[in-house]
N, C-alpha and C positions, 0 to 999 in steps of 0.2 A: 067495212064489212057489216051487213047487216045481222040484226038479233039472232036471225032462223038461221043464217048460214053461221053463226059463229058457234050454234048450238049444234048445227049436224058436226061439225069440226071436233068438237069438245066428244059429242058423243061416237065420232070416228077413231076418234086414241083411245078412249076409255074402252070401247070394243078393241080395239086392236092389242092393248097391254093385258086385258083380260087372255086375251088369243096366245099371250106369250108365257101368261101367267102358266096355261092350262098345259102350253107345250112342256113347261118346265124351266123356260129360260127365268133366273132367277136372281140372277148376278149381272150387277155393272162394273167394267173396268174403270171408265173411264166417265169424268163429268159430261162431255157431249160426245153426239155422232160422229164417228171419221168414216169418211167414205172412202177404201183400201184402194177401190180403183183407180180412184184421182189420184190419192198417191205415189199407186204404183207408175199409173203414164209419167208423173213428173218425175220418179226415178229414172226412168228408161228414156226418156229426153235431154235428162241433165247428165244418164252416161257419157265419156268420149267414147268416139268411136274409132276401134286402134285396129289396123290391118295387121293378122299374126300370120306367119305361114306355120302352120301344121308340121311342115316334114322337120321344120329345125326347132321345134320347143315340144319340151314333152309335156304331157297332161299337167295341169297342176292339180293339188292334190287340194278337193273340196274340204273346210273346214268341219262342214256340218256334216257329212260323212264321219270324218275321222271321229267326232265328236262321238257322235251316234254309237260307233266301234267303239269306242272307250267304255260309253256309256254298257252297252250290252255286256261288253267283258267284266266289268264292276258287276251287273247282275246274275252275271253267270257262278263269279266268285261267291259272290253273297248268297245264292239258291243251294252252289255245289258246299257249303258248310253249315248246311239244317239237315240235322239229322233226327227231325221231329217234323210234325205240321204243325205244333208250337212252334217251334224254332223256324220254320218256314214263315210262319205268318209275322212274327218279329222282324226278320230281315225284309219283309215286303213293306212293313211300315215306317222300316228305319230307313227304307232306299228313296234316294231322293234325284233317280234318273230320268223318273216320267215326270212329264209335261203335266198331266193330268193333276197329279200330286199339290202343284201349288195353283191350279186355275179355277180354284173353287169349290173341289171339294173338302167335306167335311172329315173322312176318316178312310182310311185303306177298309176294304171289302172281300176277304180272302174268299172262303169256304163255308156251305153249313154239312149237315147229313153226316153217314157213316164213312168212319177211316177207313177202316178195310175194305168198303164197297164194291161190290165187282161191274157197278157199273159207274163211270166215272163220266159226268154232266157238264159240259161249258157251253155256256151262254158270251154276249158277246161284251157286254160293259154294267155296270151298277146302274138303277135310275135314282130315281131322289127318294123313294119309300129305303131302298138298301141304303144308299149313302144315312139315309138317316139313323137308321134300325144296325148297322155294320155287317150285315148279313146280305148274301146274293139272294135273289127273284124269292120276296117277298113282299112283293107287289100284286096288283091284279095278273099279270103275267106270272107272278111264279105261282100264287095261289090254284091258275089253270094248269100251271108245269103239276106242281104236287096232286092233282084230282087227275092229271093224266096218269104219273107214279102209280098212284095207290089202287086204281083203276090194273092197273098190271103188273100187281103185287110187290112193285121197285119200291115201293115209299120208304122200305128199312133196309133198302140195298145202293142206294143212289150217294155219292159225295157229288158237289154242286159249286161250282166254281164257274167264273168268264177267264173271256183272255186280256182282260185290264184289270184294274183293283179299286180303280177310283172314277170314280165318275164323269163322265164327259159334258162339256157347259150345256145347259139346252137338252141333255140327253141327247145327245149326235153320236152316231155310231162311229165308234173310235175310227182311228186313223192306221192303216198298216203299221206306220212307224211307230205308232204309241205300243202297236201288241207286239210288235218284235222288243219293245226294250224290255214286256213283261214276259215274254215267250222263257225266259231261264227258270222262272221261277213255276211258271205252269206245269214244264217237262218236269220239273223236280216235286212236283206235289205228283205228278203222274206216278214218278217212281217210286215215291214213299206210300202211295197207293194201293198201288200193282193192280189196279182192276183186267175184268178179263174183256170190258169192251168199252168203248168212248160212243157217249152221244152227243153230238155236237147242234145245237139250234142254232138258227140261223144262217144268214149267207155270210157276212163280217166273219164269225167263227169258222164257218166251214172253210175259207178262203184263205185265212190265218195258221189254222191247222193244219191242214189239208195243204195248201199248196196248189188249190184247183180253179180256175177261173171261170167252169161256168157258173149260172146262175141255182141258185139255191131250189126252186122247183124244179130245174134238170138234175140235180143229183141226191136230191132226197129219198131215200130209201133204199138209195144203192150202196154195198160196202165199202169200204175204203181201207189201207193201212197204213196205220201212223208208226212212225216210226221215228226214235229217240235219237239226238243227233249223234251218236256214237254208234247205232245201229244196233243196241245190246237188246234195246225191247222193240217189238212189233206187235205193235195191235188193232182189231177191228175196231174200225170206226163208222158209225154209221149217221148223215146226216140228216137231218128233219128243219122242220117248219121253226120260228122260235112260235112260243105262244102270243107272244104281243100281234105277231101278224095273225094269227089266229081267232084273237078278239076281234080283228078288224075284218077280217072273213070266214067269220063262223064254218060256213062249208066247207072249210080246206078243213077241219076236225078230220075229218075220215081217211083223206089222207094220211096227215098224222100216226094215227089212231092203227092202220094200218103199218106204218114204220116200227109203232113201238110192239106189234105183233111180228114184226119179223125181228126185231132185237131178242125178245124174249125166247123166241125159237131157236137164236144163234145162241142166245147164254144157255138153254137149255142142252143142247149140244157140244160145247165147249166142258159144261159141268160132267156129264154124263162120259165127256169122254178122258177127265182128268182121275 
C-alpha cells in the first residue's frame, strides 16, 4: 500500500470514530468486530430441520417471553410498594430487569421538575448529558424543552420523566421491550403525580404510551387518553415533536409551539372547571 493511500485510510477511521464519538457511541463490548449477520446465517444453517405437524403439538412456550413476564411482574411489585417519588426512584435504581441497566450506562435517570405538577412530561430515553448529570433532558434538547415550558408559563408546573431510566448504547431510541419492562414504574410516578394532563414527545413515547401506530407528525397535537391499567385513572394526553427533532428542523418550532397552546387551553379548562 502506498504512503497517500495509507494516509487517506488512517484519516478514514480517524473521521469515522470522530462520527461515532459525536453520535455518542462511547462503549466497546467486545475487543474486535463481530459481524451478527454471519453469525446469525451459520446459526440457521447449522439448525436441523425437523417436520412438526401443528395439529398434534401444542405451542411451546418461548423462554424469553416468560422471562420478560416475570421480569414485568417483579416491576410491577417493585413500582406498586413506592409510596413516595423517593421511594419510587429507589426501586428504579435497585431494579435490575432492564437490559439497559447493565449495557453501559452510568446511573438510573428517574425525574426532575414539580411533584404535584399538573402537567406531567415523557420523553423517550436519557442521552449522555443526563446519564451523566442523573437528571432527564438536560441536554441541548431539554434546554429547548425548558424555553418552550417557560415560554407558556409550564416551567413551575411540569414533572419530567422518559419511558426508560437509563440510557441506551449510542443513544438509540429504546426498544418496545426495554419500555414495557419500565412501563410499571412510569404508571406509578403517574399516579403519585395525579397531573391533570400528559405530554408526550416524541414518536418511541407516543407509541409506548399511547398504544398508537401511526407516525408522530400524524398525531401530534391531537388528544388522546391514557389510561392506568386498572382503568381507575384517565387522562388527556397530548402528543408533540420531541425537541431534539426540532433542533434538527428548526421550522417544525411552530408546530410545536402551536401544541403546547392548545395543552395550555385544555389545562386552562380542566382548572376552571374543577
Amino acid at each position: 500500500m502506498s504512503r497517500d493511500a495509507l494516509s487517506r485510510d488512517v484519516h478514514a477511521a480517524e473521521a469515522l470514530l470522530s462520527f461515532w464519538a459525536w453520535a455518542g457511541v462511547d462503549t466497546c463490548y467486545e475487543d474486535t468486530a463481530v459481524d451478527r449477520t454471519v453469525k446469525a446465517a451459520i446459526a440457521r444453517a447449522s439448525r436441523p430441520s425437523v417436520a412438526v405437524s401443528r395439529a398434534n403439538v401444542s405451542a411451546p412456550i418461548d423462554p424469553t417471553v416468560a422471562a420478560a413476564t416475570d421480569t414485568i411482574a417483579d416491576a410491577r411489585r417493585m413500582a406498586a410498594g413506592a409510596q413516595s417519588l423517593q421511594e419510587l426512584a429507589a426501586a428504579i435504581a435497585a431494579f435490575d430487569g432492564c437490559p439497559l441497566k447493565t449495557s453501559g450506562a452510568r446511573q438510573a435517570v428517574f425525574y426532575r421538575g414539580t411533584a404535584d405538577a399538573p402537567v406531567f412530561v415523557i420523553g423517550e430515553a436519557p442521552g449522555a448529558d443526563e446519564d451523566m448529570q442523573g437528571q432527564p433532558f438536560v441536554g441541548r434538547a431539554g434546554q429547548l424543552l425548558d424555553r418552550m415550558l417557560r415560554a407558556a408559563a409550564l416551567d413551575k408546573r411540569a414533572f419530567i420523566t422518559n419511558t426508560v431510566f437509563w440510557r441506551p448504547p449510542g443513544n438509540r431510541t429504546p426498544t418496545l421491550a426495554e419500555q414495557q419492562v419500565c412501563a410499571p414504574f412510569l404508571e406509578r410516578a403517574i399516579e403519585l403525580v395525579a397531573p391533570r394532563v400528559l405530554l408526550i414527545v416524541g414518536g418511541a413515547s407516543a407509541k409506548a404510551v399511547l398504544g398508537v401506530g401511526e407516525g408522530i407528525l400524524s398525531i401530534r397535537g391531537r388528544w388522546f387518553e391514557w389510561r392506568s391499567r386498572d382503568g381507575a385513572a384517565v387522562i388527556p394526553a397530548l402528543p408533540t415533536l420531541h425537541p431534539a427533532f426540532l433542533l434538527r428542523q428548526p421550522a417544525a418550532k411552530k408546530k410545536t409551539w402551536a401544541d403546547m397552546l392548545t395543552l395550555i387551553e385544555r389545562l386552562d379548562r380542566i382548572d376552571h372547571s374543577t
